[in-house]
N, C-alpha and C positions, 0 to 999 in steps of 0.2 A: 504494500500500500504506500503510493507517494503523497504526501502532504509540503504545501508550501510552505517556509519559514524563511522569506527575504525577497529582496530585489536588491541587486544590488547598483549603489548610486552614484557618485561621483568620488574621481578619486584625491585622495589626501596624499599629498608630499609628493615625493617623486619615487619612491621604491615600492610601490606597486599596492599602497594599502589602498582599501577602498572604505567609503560608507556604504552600510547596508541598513534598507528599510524594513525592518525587523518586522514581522509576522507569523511570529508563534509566541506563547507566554513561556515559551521554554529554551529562550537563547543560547545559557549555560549547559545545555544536555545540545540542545540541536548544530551550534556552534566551539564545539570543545574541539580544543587541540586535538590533530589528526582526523578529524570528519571527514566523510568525502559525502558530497553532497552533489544532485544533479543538475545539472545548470540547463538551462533554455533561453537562448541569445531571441530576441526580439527579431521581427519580421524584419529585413533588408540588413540585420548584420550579419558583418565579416565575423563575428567572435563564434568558433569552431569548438571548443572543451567540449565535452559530454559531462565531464566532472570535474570538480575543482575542491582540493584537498583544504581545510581549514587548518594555516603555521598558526595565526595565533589571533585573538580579538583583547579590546579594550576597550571602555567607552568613556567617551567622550564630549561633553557637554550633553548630555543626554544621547549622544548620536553612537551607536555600534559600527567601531573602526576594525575591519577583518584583512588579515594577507593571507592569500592563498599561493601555495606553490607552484600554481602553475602562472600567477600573476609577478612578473619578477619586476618589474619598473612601473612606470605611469605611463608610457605607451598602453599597454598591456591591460593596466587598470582600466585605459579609457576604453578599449577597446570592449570593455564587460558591462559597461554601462547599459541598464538594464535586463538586466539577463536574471531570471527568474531564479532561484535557488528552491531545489525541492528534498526532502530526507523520506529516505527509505524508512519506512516501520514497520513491524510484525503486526496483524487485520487487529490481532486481538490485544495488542497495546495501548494503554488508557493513559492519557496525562496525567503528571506528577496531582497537579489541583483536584479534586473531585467537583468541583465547580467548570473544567472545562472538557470539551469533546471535541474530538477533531469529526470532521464534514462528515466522513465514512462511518462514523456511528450514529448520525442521526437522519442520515437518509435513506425514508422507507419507515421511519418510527411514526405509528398513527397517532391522528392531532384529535382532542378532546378538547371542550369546553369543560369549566369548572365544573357546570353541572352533569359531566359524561355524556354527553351528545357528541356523538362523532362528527368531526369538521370534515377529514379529509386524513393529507400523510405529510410529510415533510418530503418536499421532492426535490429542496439542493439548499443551499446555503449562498448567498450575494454577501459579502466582504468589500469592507470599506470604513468611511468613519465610523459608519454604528452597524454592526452586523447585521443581517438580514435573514428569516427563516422563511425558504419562498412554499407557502401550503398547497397542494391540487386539493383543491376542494372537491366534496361529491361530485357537485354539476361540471367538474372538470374546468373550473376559472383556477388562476393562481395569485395569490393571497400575500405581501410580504406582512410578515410579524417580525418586528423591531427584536432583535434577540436579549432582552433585560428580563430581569427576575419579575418588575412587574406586571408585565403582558405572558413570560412564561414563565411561572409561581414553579413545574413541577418537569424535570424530565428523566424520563425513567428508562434508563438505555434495556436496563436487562426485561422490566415487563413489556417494553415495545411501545413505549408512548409519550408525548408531550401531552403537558398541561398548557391550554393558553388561556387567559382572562378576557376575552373574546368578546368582542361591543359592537354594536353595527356601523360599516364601514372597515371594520378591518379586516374579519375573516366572514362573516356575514356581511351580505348585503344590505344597503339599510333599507328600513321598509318602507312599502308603495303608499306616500301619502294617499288621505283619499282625496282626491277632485272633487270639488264639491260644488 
């Protein structure tokens, strides 16, 4: 199972470190000396690796500073500017937090309202400022739910389901005034 934990962004100094736009809550495991990690260069680049070894990270003003072995100068750096970083994991590997879950355990978990009414399933995850749980609802629409503990109070990897707090307009529709 691949999961994403980077992009990496522009490079620092001149011996090949780069910034990386960190996305996974688990840096220090996904980024530890000697990683190999799978890289995917953006559309119309030159940068060729399949993988790229992690020599070492540090961070910096908030910003995660990574050299990899196969980036030896700032040629090299620039040339990796944006290039997606992905880490291999075992299907049945759980993050460190018990508060988080990577995309591949929660897609296919059936979506329930607080009161057990079935909505739908969880049919992918949208990633960004504020996570995204995208639903197929029965009637077959897709539904984003904001991924916070308020909207989803409950999720339950091993019984096979999310809880969402469900209002109309988010995962319901809202209802047909009447015309009067």
């Amino acid at each position: 199972m691949e999961v994403v934990v980077g992009r990496i962004g522009k490079p620092h100094g001149i011996r090949g470190e780069v910034t990386v736009d960190v996305r996974t809550d688990e840096p220090d495991r996904r980024y530890a000396d000697g990683a190999v990690l799978l890289a995917e260069a953006p559309r119309g680049s030159a940068f060729s690796a399949r993988t790229l070894t992690v020599g070492r990270t540090r961070w910096h003003q908030g910003v995660l500073l990574a050299t990899f072995a196969e980036l030896t100068d700032r040629t090299a750096a620039e040339s990796a500017r944006g290039v997606v970083l992905r880490a291999v994991v075992p299907a049945d590997e759980t993050p460190e937090d018990p508060d988080e879950f990577y995309d591949h355990q929660l897609i296919g978990l059936a979506a329930y309202d607080v009161d057990g009414t079935h909505l739908g399933e969880v049919a992918g995850l949208t990633h960004g400022a504020q996570d995204l749980l995208r639903i197929r609802t029965l009637d077959r629409r897709e539904a984003l739910v904001p991924f916070v503990s308020a909207l989803v109070p409950e999720v339950d990897v091993a019984g096979g389901r999310v809880v969402i707090a469900d209002r109309p307009g988010l995962v319901t529709p809202f209802p047909e005034e009447d015309e009067g």
